[in-house]
C-alpha positions in Angstrom: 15.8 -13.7 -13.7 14.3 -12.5 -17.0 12.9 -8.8 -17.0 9.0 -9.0 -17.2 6.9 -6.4 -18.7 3.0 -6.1 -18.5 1.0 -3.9 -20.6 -2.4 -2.9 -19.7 -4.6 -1.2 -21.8 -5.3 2.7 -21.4 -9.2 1.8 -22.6 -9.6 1.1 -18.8 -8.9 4.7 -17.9 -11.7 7.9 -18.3 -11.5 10.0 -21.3 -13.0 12.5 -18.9 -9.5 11.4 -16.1 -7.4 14.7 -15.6 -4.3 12.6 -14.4 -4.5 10.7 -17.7 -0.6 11.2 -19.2 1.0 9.8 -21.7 3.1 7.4 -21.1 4.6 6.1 -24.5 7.9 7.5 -24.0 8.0 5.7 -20.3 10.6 2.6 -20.4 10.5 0.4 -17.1 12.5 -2.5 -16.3 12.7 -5.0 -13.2 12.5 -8.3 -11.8 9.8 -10.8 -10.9 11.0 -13.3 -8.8 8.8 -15.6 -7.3 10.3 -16.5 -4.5 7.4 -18.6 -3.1 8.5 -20.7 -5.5 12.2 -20.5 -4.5 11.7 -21.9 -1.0 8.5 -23.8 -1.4 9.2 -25.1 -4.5 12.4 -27.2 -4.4 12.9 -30.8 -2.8 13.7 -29.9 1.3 16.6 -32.4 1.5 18.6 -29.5 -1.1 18.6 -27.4 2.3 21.0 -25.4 3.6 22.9 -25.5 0.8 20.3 -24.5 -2.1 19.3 -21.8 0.9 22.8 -20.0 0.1 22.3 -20.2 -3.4 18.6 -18.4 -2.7 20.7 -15.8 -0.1 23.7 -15.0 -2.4 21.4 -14.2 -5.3 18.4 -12.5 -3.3 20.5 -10.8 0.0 18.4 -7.7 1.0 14.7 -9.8 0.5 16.5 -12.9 2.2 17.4 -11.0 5.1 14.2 -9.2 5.4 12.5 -12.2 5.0 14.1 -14.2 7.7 14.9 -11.6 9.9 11.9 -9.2 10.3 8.8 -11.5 8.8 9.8 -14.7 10.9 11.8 -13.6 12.6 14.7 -16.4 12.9 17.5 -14.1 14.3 19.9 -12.6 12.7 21.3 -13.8 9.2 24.9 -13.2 9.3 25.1 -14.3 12.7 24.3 -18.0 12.6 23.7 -18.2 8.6 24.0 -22.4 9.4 21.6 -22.4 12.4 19.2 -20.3 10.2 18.7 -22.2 7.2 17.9 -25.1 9.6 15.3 -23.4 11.3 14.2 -21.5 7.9 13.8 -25.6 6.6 12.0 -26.7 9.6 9.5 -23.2 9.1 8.3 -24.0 5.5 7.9 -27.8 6.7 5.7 -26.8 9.1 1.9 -28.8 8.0 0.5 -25.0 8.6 2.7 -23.0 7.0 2.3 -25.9 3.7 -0.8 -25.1 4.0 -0.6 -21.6 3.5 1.7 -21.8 0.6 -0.8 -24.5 -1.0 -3.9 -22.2 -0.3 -2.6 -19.2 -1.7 -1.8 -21.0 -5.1 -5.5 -20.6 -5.5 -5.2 -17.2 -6.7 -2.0 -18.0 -9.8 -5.2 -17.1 -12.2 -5.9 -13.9 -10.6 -2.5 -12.5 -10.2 -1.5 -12.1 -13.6 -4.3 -9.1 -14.0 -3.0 -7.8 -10.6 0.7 -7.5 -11.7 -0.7 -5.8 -14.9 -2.0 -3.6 -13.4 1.1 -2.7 -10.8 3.2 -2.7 -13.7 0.7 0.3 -15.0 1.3 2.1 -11.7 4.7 1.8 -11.9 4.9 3.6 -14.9 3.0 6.3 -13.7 5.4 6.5 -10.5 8.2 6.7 -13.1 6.5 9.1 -15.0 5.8 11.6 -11.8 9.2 10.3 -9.8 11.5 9.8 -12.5 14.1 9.9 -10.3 13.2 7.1 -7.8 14.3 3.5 -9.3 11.7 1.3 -10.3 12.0 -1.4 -7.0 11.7 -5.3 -8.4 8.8 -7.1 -7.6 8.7 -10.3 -4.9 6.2 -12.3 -4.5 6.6 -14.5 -1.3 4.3 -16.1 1.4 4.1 -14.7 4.9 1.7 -15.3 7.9 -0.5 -13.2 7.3 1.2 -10.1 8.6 1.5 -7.5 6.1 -0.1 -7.1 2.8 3.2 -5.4 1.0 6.6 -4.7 2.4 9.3 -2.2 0.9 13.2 -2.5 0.7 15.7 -0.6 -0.4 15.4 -1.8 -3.9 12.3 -4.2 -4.0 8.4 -4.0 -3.3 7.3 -7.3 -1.6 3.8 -9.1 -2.4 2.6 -11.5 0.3 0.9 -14.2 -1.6 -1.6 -14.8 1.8 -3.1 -11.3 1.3 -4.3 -11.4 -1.8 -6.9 -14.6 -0.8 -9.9 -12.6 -0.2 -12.1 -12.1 2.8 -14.2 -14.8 1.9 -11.5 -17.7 2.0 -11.7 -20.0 5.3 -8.4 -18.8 6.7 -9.5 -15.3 6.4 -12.7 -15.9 7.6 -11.0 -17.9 10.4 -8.2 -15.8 11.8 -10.6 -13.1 13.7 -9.3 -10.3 11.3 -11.8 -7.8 11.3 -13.6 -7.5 8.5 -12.7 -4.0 7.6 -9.6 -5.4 7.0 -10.0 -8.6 5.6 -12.4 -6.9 2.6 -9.0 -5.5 1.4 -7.1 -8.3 1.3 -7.5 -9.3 -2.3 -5.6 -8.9 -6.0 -7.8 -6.1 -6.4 -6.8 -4.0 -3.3 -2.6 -4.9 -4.3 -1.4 -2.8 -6.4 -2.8 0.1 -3.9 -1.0 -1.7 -0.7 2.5 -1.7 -2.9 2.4 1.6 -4.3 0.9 3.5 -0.4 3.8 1.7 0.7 6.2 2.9 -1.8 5.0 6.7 -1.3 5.2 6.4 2.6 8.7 4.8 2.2 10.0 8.2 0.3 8.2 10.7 1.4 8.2 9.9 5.1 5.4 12.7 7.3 8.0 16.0 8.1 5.5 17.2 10.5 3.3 15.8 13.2 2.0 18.1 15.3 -1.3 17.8 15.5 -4.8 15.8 13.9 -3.9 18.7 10.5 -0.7 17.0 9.9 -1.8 13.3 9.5 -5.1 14.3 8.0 -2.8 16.4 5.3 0.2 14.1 4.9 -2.5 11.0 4.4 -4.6 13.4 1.9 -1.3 13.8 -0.4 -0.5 10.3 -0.4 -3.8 9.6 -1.4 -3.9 12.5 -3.9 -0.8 10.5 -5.4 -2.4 7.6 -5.7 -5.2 9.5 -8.0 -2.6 10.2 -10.2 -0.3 6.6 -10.1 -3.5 4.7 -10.0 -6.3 6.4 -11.7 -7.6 3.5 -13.2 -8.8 2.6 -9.7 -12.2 3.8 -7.7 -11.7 6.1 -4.9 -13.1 3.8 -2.6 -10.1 1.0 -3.5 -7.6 3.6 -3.0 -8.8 4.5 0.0 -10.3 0.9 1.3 -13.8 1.9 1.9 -16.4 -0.7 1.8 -19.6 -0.7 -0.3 -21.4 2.5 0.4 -19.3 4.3 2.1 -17.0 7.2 -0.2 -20.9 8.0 -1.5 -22.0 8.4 2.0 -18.7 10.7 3.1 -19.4 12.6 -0.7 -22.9 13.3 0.5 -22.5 14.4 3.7 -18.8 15.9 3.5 -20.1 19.4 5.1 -21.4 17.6 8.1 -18.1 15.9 8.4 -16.1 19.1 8.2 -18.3 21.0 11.0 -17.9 18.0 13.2 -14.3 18.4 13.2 -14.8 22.1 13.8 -17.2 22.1 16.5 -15.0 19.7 18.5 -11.6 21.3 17.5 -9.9 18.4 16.1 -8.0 19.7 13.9 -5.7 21.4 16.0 -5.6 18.6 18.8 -2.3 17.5 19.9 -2.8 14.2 21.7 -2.3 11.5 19.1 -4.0 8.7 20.9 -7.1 10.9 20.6 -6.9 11.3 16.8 -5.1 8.2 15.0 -8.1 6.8 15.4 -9.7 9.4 12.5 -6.7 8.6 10.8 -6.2 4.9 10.7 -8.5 2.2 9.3 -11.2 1.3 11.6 -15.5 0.0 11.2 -16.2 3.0 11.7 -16.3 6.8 13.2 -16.7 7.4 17.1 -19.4 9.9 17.8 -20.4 10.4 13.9 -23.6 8.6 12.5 -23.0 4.8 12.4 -22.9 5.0 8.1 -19.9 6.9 8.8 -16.4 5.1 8.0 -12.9 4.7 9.2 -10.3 6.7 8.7 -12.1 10.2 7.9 -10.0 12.2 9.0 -7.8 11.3 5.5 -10.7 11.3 3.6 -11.4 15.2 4.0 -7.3 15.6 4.2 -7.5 13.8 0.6 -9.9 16.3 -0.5 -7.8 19.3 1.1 -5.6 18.5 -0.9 -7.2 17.5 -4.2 -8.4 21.6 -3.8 -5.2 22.9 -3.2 -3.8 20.7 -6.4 -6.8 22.2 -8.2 -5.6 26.0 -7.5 -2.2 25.7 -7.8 -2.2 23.4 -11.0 1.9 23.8 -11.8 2.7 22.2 -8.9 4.3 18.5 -9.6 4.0 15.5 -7.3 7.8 15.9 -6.4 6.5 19.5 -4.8 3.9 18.4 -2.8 5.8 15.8 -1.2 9.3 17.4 -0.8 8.7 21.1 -1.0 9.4 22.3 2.7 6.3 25.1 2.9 4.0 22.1 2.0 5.3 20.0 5.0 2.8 21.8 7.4 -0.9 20.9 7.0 -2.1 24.3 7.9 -0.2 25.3 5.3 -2.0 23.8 2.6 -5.2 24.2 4.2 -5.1 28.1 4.1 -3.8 28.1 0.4 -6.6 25.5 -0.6 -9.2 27.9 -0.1 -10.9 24.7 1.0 -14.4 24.6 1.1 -16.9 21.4 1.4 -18.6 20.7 -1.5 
């Protein structure tokens, strides 16, 4: 598979954007392989045997791809039985018709893989030590938006439809969801997955914790994407990162007067954690999810005081694994 490159221009980012570096001396290099095209795209009576060809030259996305997103059993096991059933899958009218519909966005994608390649070279620039993963691009069921491998981000094709197309509109996804299921919102769902993936949450003891360790993979993404809005990075819909902006105090002495920060009980507080219409017992403009948003902003203050410190730090220095931690060193205070 030849190496592709994309280039996007650094016009697109503020002159006025502090995590603006420069990345001239930054040299990337991985795969594209479209392996929609690899199983969709050949004549089905080549089956099983083009399948071995796919699995000997694509063995960790094969696996992954059989194993955990349909779920066929295990490769190695019945490799025979498996291709069968993998043939009989992408004949399937429904699934054809996935793979069909999701051809619709082959205009947009070229812009969306722009600007992931951009993000990756940020990545590289901050991690230099993590391998750049290649990129697949492959059609699920509407499942997951990105999934991550040892050496390899996967793109699910489906995803990247928009909330508007008829088999988003008819699946009954909610529509907090759905809104970020477009090649806008990609490059975010890869590179969130790639931070999670390394930097796995040390400590989870109580609401703190999450709010903290979301905050700092958000705070990464200002840096790896900062060509993108706040409200992509974090998935807000229209309206709402103003709203939280405005009204960020109120937020804060909400979780203070009910002592959430400290809570323990994890069913209680995922929910401020996790995407979601909106915020139980806060005004109905209220979003999803806040809990990160004023981790997110924790930690942008405590990056603002302590300047020196590198992305590698935050996310691997031990006496930065505890959120109280950074919230007493922040100094934080609503603004």
């Amino acid at each position: 598979m030849k190496k592709v490159l994309y280039f996007l221009p650094l016009l697109l980012l503020s002159c006025a954007n502090k995590h603006e570096v420069d990345l001239s001396n930054i040299d990337i290099s991985y795969d594209i392989i479209r392996y929609d095209s690899l199983l969709f795209g050949v004549e089905i009576n080549k089956y099983p045997v083009y399948f071995d060809k796919v699995y000997k030259n694509h063995p960790e996305f094969t696996k992954i791809y059989c194993e955990n997103i349909y779920q066929l059993g295990a490769l190695e096991a019945d490799h025979f039985n498996l291709s069968k059933e993998l043939k009989y899958l992408i004949t399937n009218p429904d699934i054809q018709n996935i793979y069909k519909e999701s051809q619709s966005i082959q205009t947009e994608l070229p812009g969306g893989l722009e600007e992931l390649d951009l993000a990756l070279q940020y990545f590289n620039y901050h991690f230099p030590k993590i391998k750049t993963p290649d990129i697949y691009i492959y059609n699920g069921k509407f499942e997951y938006a990105s999934i991550i491998g040892q050496n390899f981000i996967g793109i699910a094709k489906e995803m990247c439809l928009g909330k508007d197309h008829p088999y988003l509109k008819n699946s009954g996804m909610p529509q907090y969801l759905a809104r970020k299921l477009n090649v806008e919102h990609m490059p975010v769902h890869a590179l969130q997955n790639l931070l999670i993936t390394n930097f796995p949450q040390q400590s989870a003891d109580h609401l703190l914790d999450f709010m903290i360790y979301n905050g700092k993979i958000l705070y990464c993404m200002d840096a790896i994407l900062p060509f993108k809005a706040d409200s992509i990075k974090i998935g807000y819909g229209d309206g709402k990162i103003e709203w939280c902006r405005q009204n960020e105090n109120e937020i804060w002495s909400w979780l203070m007067k009910h002592d959430l920060l400290y809570n323990a009980q994890q069913t209680e507080f995922l929910k401020l954690t996790m995407d979601g219409p909106n915020t139980a017992g806060m005004p109905a403009a209220a979003p999803g999810n806040i809990a990160s948003y004023m981790g997110w902003n924790i930690v942008r203050q405590y990056m603002e005081k302590y300047p020196e410190t590198t992305l590698v730090e935050l996310m691997t220095s031990p006496g930065l694994f505890k959120g109280e931690n950074i919230l007493n060193r922040s100094g934080y205070k609503p603004r």
